[in-house]
Steps between C-alpha positions, in 0.01 A plus 500: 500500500133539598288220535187446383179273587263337236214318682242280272228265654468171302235303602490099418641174576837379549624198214767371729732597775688847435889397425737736668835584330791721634668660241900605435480806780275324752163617406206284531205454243193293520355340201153397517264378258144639500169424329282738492090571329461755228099534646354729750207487740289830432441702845201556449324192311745211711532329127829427319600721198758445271 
C-alpha cells in the first residue's frame, strides 16, 4: 500500500490540553480543540479584514 502525506497549517489557539487515545491496533491520535479568527490582516494596509 502506498502512503500518502496531507500537510495543512492551522493557525490559532489551543481550548484545552490535546487528549491522546490509542485505539484497538495500537495507533495513537491526538484530539485537540482549536479556536481560531475568520479575519485577516491585509499585507499591505496592516488592518484587519473580514
Amino acid at each position: 500500500m502506498a502512503q500518502t502525506l496531507s500537510l495543512a497549517i492551522v493557525i490559532g489557539n489551543f481550548g484545552v490540553d490535546p487528549e491522546i487515545r490509542t485505539g484497538r491496533d495500537g495507533h495513537r491520535v491526538a484530539l485537540f480543540r482549536l479556536a481560531t479568527d475568520s479575519h485577516r490582516t491585509d499585507t499591505h494596509t496592516g488592518r484587519r479584514v473580514p
